[in-house]
N, C-alpha and C positions, 0 to 999 in steps of 0.2 A: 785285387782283393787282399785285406790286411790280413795278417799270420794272425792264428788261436795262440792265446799265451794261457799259460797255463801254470800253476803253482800246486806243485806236490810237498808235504811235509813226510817227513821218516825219522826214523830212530826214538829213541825215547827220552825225556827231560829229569836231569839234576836239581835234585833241591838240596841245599845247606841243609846238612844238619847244623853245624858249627862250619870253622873256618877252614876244616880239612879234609870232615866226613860230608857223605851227601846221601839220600834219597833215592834211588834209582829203580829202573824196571830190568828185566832181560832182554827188549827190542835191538835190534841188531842191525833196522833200519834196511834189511837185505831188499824186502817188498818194494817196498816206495820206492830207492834209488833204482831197481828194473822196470818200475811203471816209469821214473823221469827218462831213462835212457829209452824206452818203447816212444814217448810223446816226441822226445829230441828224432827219432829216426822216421818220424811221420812230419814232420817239416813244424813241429810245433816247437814257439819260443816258450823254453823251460824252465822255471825256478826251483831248484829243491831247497828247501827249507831244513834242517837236519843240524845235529851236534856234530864238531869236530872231529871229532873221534869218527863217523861215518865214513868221510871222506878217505882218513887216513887207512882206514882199513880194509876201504872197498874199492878207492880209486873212484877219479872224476871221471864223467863219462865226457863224450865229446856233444858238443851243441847245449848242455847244460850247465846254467848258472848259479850258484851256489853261494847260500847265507847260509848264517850259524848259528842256531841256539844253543845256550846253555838250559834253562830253567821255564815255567810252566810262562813267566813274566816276559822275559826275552823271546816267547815264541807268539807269546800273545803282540807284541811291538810290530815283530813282522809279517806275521801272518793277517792281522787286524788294523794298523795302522800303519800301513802303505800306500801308496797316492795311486799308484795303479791299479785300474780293474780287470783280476784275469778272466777270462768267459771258462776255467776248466778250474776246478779245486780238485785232490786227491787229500785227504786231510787222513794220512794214514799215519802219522809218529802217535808213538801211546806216550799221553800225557795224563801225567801222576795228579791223580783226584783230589790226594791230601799232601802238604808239605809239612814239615815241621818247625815250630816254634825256633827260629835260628836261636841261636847261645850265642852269645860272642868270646870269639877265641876259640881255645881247645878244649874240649869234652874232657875232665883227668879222665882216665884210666884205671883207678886204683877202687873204682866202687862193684861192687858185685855184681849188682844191678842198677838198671838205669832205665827210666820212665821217660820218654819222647812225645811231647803232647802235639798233636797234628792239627791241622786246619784244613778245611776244605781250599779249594785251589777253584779259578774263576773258568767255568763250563766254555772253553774257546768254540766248540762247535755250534752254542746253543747263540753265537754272535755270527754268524756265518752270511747269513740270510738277511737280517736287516742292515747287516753290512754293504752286501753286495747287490743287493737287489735277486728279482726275480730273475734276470737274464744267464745270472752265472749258473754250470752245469756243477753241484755242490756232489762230492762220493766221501760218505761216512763210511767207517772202519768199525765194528765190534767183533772183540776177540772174547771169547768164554774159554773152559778148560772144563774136559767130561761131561760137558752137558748133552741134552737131548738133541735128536736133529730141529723138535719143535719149539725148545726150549730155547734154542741158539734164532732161528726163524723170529720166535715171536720178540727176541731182545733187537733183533735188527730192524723189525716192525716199526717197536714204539722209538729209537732213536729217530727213525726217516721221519714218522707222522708227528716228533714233539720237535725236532729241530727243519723241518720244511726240507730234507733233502731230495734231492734228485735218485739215490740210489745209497744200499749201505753195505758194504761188502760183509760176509760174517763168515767167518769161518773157528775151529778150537785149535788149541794148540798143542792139543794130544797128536792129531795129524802131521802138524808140523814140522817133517823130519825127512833126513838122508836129503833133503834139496825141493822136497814136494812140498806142493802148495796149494790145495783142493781149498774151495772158496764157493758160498752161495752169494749170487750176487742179486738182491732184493730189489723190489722197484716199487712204485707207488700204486701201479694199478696190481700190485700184490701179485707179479710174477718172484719164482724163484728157482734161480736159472744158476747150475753147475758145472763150474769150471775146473779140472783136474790136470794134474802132471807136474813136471819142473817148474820150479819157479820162473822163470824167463819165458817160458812159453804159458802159462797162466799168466804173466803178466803183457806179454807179445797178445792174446786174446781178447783181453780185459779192456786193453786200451782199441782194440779195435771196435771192438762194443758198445765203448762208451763213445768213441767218435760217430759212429752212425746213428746214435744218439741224440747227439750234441748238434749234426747238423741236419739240420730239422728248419722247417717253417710252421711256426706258432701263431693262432690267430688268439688277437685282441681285444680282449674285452672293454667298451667303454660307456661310461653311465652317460646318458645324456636324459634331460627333461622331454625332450622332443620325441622319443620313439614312439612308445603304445602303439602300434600297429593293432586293427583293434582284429582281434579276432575269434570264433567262437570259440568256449572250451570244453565244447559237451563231449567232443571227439575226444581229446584230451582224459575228461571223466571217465572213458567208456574202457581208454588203453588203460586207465589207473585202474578200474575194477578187475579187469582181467588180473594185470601186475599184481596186486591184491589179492586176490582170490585164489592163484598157482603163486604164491608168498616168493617172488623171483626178487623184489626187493627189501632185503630184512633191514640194511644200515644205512650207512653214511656213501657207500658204492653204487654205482650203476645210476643210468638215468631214462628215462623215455620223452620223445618228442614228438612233435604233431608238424608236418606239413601245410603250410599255409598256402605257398607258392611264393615265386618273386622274390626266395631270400627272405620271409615271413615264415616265421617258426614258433611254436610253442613248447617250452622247454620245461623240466624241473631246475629248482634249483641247485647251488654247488653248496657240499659239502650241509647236507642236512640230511636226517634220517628219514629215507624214504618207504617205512614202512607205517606212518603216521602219517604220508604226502596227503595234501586232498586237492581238486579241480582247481579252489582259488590260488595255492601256492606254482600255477603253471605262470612262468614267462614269457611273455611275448619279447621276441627280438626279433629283429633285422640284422641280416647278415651280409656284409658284401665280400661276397668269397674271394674277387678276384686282390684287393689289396689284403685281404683277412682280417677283417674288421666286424667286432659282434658290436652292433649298439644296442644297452637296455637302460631301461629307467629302474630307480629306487635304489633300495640300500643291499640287497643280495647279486652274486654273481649267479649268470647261468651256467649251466654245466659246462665243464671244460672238453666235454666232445660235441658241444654245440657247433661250432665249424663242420666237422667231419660229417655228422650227419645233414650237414646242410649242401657238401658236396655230394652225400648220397642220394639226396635228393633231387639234386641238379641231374644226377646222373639214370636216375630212374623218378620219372615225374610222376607215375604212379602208384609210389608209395606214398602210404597217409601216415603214419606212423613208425617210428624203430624204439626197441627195447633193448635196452645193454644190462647184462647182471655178471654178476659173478658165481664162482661155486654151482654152476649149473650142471647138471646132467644127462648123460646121452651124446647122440652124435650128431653135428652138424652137419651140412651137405659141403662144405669146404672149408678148408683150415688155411689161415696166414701165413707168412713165412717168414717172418719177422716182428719181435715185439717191440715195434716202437711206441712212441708214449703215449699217452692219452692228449687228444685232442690238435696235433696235429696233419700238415698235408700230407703227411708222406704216409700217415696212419689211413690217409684215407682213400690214396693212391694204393695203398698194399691191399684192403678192402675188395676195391674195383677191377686191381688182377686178378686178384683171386677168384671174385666172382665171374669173371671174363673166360675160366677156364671151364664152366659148367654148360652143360648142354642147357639145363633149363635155368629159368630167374628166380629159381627159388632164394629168399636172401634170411638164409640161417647159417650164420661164420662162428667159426672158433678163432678168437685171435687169440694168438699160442701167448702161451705164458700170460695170461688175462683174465679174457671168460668170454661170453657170446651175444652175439647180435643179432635181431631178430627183424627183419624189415618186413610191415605189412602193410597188405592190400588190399583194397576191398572184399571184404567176408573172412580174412582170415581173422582176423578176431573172435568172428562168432563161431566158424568154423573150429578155433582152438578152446575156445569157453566148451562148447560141446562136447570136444573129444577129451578134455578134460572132466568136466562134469559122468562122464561113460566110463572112462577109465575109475576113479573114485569107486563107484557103483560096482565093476566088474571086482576091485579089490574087496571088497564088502562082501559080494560073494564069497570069494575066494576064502574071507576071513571062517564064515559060516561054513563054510561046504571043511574047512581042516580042526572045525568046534573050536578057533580060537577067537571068535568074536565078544570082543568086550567094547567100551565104550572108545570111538578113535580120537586123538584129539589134531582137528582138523591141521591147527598152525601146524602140525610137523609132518604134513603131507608137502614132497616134491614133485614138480613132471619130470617125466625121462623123453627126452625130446627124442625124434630119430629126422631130424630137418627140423622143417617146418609142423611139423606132425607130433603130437603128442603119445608116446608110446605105451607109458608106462608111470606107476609111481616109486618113489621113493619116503618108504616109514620113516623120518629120520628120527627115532627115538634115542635119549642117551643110555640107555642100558642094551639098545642092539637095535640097529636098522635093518628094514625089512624090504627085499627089493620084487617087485611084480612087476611083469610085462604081459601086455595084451597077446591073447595067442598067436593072431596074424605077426609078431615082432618076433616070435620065438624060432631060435634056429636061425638069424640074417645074420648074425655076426654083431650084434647091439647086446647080446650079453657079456660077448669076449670084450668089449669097450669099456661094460660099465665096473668089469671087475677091475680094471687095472685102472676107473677113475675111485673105484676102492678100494685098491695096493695105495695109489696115491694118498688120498686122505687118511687113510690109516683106518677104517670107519670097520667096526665086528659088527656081522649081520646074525641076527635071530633067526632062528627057522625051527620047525618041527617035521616029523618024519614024512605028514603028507604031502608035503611043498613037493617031494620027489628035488630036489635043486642041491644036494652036502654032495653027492659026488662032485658034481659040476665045481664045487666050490674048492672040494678037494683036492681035485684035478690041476689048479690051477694055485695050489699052494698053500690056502689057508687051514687052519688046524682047528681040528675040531673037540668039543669039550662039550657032553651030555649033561644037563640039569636037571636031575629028579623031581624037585620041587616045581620046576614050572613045565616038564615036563619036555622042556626044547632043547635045543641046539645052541650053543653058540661057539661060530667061527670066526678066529682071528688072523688077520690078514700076516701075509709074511713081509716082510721089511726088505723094500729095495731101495737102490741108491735113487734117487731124482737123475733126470734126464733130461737132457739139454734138446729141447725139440725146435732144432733149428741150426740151421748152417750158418758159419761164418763167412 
């Protein structure tokens, strides 16, 4: 088996200003060269990419080979226009957005002030991808300074989702000190997983991470004229209504499919907004799991856990249907133990242990750092349309029986799952969410879950004095603040670090 090669960039890039002065940032290139010396000590053939100046000051590690930039141009040469393709990128040197208008010669000296007109500098990460193809595993860098934990989150977001990466590391540079090196490292099914301590062992973690990762078996999408398998999609209709109805898919995330049999699937599409889905935009593919191979026809791809669920179906025949969402609530009957990516084998293997440890086959997963899966069975559809439709009705009461019923507005109702069971709703309003559980749920330990999925999101719930619920709430940390005017409560949640739910 051939060696992973891998290319790390570090440090930061010189621009002319004239023939003496230059441009520069504070990077110190410390990061990168402990992620290239982590890859060299895992048997990977390693490139670092970095200024001179790096090397001299940090020392070459052993198994690492080392090029040299100076400027945003020379990094763009070899990072972009090298004949070899690595399967690993680390693209952590911070390269300077603007350069300035070179002078020629020397800047005098003798003026008081002095006006430097800048240029933007050519976006090297946003070449990454149709550079290398989809096969290389691409890890984007965003540094911010003071900003928010969600402020920092959402600039890591839109770098992964506008340059097609694999993952974006983010961390501020306020933290950045005495040798520590705390880092969120973001993924595309919108995990965000924290890694803390010395640098060397954040980056000793990082790279382990990213290797189990990396190796991975990915199934292939391919268009062919010949597929259409023909098959009905009223079942298909029936899971969208439900999907629809408990609002489990608002955007461009999550997918649902229909069981055909024989490797016959009905899928959503990738990468469309599935709160507008309707029955005609279902997919028919064929799937032959054992080479990993999706064939469909026309100009859209099927979802990219089209595989996965099509092992899960191999694996329990019947199932007629699975639902994937995100941002979901409550508690599943079994959680993953690792977040690998979407739409691979190993995703799907983690699945099938997990479930493998349950006394029964109920198939409601949390894949950690994700969101949940829901595989059904005959009746459970109608069976959850029900206890959804009851739960809604019980909150109504509820509303009436504490005088604060006013008109509800349906789209900002969520379920609160407890498995496969529908327990409860969630208000999600933006001026304060309101959380209700059916009585049989109260007291099991599904409230102590759902508060800390609302430490999590940061989310302040409304409440008034008859809920009887501000202790509970207070108990467990959030702070409360009386409004006269509307006569309620609202509590806000206390702020904790994020937690890495899962072993290395």
């Amino acid at each position: 088996m051939e060696r992973l090669q891998a290319i790390v960039t570090a440090g930061g890039t010189s621009e002319a200003i004239d023939d003496v002065r230059v441009l520069t940032n504070l990077s110190t290139g410390r990061f990168g060269h402990a992620i290239a010396a982590e890859l060299a000590i895992d048997s990977i053939d390693t490139v670092e990419l970095c200024p001179s100046s790096t090397t001299q000051r940090l020392g070459k590690e052993e198994g690492v080979t080392y090029e040299h930039f100076t400027d945003t141009d020379s990094l763009h040469r070899l990072l972009i226009e090298r004949d070899e393709k690595p399967d690993i990128i680390f693209h952590a040197a911070a390269v300077s957005d603007y350069r300035p208008i070179r002078s020629s010669g020397k800047i005098s000296s003798e003026q008081e002030f002095l006006t430097i007109q800048l240029e933007r500098t050519q976006k090297i990460i946003s070449e990454l991808r149709e550079r290398y193809g989809s096969e290389v595993f691409i890890t984007g860098f965003k540094l911010l300074s003071g900003a928010s934990e969600a402020a920092l989150i959402d600039a890591a977001l839109n770098q992964l989702k506008k340059n097609r990466l694999n993952m974006v590391i983010a961390n501020d540079l306020q933290y950045l000190q005495n040798g520590q090196h705390p880092l969120l490292a973001v993924t595309p099914e919108g995990g965000v997983i924290p890694f803390e301590g010395e640098r060397t062992k954040v980056a000793h973690e990082l790279v382990k991470f990213v290797l189990r990762r990396v190796n991975v078996q990915w199934f292939r999408s391919v268009s062919s004229p010949e597929v259409t398998p023909t098959m009905p999609n009223a079942t298909f209709g029936d899971v969208l209504s439900l999907v629809h109805d408990m609002h489990l898919l608002t955007d461009k995330s999550g997918n649902i499919s229909v069981n055909g049999g024989e490797g016959k699937i009905l899928v959503s599409p990738r990468q469309v907004d599935k709160s507008s889905l309707t029955e005609k935009d279902a997919m028919s593919v064929m799937v032959d799991a054992e080479n990993r191979i999706i064939t469909y026809s026309g100009n859209r791809k099927p979802s990219i856990d089209t595989g996965v669920n099509s092992l899960l179906y191999s694996e329990y025949p019947d199932l007629e249907s699975i639902v994937h969402f995100h941002n979901g609530w409550g508690k599943m009957s079994v959680k993953t133990k690792f977040p690998f990516p979407c739409g691979v084998r190993q995703e799907a293997d983690e699945i099938i242990s997990s479930l493998h440890e349950l006394d029964n086959q109920e198939i409601a997963i949390e894949l950690v750092h994700h969101g949940f899966l829901l595989g059904l069975k005959a009746g459970d559809r109608e069976r959850l349309l029900t206890e959804w439709h009851e739960v809604k009705a019980m909150f109504t009461e509820h509303l009436d029986e504490t005088s604060r019923r006013s008109s509800i507005d349906e789209d900002l109702l969520r379920p609160i799952f407890n498995g496969l069971s529908v327990a409860g709703i969630i208000y999600d309003r933006p001026d304060g969410a309101a959380v209700f559980l059916r009585e049989d749920m109260r007291g099991v330990g599904l409230g102590k879950h759902i508060i800390e999925q609302l430490i999590k999101r940061q989310y302040t719930i409304q409440t008034v004095d008859d809920c009887n619920v501000r202790d509970f709430y207070k108990k467990n940390g959030f702070h409360e603040v009386y409004h006269a005017e509307s006569e309620s409560y609202m509590l806000t949640p206390p702020v904790r670090k994020l937690q890495r739910e899962f072993e290395l």
